[in-house]
Each structure stands twice: as C-alpha cells, then as structure tokens.
C-alpha positions as CSV (number, residue, x, y, z in Angstrom):
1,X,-25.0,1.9,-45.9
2,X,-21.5,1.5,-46.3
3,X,-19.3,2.5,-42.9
4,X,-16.4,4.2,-43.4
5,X,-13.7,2.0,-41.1
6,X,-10.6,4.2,-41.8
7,X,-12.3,6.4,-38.9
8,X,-13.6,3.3,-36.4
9,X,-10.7,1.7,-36.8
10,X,-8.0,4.0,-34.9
11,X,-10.8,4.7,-32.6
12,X,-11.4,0.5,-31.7
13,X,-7.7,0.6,-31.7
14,X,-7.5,3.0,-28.7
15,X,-10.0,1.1,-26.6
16,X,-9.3,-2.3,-27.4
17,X,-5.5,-0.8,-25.8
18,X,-6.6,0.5,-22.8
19,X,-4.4,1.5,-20.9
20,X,-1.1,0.6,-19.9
21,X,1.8,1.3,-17.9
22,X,4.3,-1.7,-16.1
23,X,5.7,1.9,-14.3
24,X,4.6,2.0,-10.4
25,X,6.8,5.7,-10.2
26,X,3.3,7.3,-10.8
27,X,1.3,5.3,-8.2
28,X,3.5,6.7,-5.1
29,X,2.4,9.8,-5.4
30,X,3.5,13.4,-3.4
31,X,5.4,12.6,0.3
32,X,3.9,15.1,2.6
33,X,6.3,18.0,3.5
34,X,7.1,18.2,8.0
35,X,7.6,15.6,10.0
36,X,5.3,12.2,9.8
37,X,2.9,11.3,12.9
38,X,1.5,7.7,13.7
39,X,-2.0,9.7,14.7
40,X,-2.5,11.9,11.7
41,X,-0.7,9.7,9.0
42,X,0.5,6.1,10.0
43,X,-2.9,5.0,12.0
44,X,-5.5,5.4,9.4
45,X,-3.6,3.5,7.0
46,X,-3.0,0.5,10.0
47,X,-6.9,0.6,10.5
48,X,-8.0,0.3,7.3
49,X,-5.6,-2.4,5.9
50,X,-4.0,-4.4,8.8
51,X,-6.6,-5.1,11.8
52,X,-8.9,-7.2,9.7
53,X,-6.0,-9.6,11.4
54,X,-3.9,-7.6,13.7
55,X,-6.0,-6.9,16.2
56,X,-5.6,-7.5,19.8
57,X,-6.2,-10.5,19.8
58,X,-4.5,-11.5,16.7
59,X,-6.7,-13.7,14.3
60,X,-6.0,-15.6,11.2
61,X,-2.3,-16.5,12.5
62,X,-1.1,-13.1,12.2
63,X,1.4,-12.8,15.2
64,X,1.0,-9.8,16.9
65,X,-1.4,-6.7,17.2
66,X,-1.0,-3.7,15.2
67,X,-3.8,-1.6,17.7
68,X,-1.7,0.6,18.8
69,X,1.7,3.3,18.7
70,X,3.6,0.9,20.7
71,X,2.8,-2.2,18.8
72,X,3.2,-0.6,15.1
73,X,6.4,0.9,16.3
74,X,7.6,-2.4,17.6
75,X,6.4,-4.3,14.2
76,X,8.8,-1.8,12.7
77,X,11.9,-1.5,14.7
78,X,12.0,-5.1,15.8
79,X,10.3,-7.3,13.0
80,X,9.9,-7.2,9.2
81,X,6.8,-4.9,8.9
82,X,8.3,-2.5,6.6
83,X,9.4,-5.7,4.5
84,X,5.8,-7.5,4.5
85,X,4.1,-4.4,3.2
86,X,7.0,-3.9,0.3
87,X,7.0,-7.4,-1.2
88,X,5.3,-7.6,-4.7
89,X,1.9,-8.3,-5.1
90,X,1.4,-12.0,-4.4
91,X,4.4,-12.9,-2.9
92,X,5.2,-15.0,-0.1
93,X,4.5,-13.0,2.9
94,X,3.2,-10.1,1.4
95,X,1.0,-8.6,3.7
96,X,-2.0,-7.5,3.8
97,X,-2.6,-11.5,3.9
98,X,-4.8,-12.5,0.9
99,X,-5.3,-8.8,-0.5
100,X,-4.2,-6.6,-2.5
101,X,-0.9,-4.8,-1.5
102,X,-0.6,-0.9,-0.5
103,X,-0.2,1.6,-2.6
104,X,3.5,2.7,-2.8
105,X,2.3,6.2,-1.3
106,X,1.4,4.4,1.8
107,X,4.3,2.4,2.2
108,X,6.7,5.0,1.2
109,X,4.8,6.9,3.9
110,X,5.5,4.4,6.7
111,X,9.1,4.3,5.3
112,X,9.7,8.1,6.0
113,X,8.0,8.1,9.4
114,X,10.5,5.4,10.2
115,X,13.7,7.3,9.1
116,X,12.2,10.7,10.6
117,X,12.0,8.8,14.2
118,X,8.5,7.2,14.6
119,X,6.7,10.1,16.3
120,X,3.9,9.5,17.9
C-alpha cells in the first residue's frame, strides 16, 4: 500500500512545530476592574507561592515572613519584593527561590495594588 505523504506531511509538520510564541503579552491576562485588596486578591497568591519559605519563622534563608498584611506590605514599600517576583525566569534572585516564576497576571496584580495604595 503506497501512502500518500503530500497529506502526512503538512500534518507531521504542524505537530513536529508545536507551538510557539517568545511573546509573554498573552500570559498577563485581564487586570481586575475596582480597587485591589490583600484579602481577596494579593493573599492567595502569597500563600500559594511564597510561604513554602516565608513563613514566620523564615526557612531556607529567606529573610522575613510574608504571613501577614503588615509583612507583605512592608516587603513591598520597604524592600525589593515587587523586583524579586519580576526578574526573568532563572535569574539571580528571582523569587519564588528555585521555582518557576509568577505569571505576569499575578505580578502585574501585586503591581496595581501597590500604585492603588495597598488596601488591606
């Protein structure tokens, strides 16, 4: 049986491709519309990607908690949180530590609810 490979051909072309896209712009995603809260929007993110280290007591060498408003606010205001998070996958410092950096929705996130105030 002879196959005919003028139609495999642009269909192993296609997968062997994959897909591709060196673009981050469609990884941040939609920023929600009001006004940003560390409850509703800034903690889950914290508790699901920092406290592995941050928490109170710090382990692993990380320097200070992240358990709390207070201590995520002062991360932000007063050291380089918002820069840890934004560094490029496998950077030096890039934080989380050893994993595999936010999504650009989440740090955009934690961007806006700095420059709308840090509510609580």
């Amino acid at each position: 049986m002879k196959i005919k490979t003028y139609l495999i051909w642009p269909a192993f072309a296609f997968i062997a491709m994959g897909c591709s896209n060196n673009s981050t712009a469609d990884l941040a995603g939609p920023l929600p519309v009001g006004n940003i809260s560390y409850a509703r929007d800034i903690k889950p993110i914290i508790d699901s990607n920092c406290l592995e280290c941050h928490k109170n007591p710090p382990e692993n060498f990380a320097p200070m908690p992240l358990t709390t408003y207070e201590f995520v606010k002062d991360a932000i205001v007063n050291r380089p949180l918002i820069d840890r998070i934004s560094r490029q996958q496998g950077a030096e410092g890039m934080m989380p530590n050893g994993g595999t950096r936010l999504p650009q929705s989440s740090i955009n996130l934690i961007a806006l609810w700095k420059a709308q105030g840090l509510q609580p």
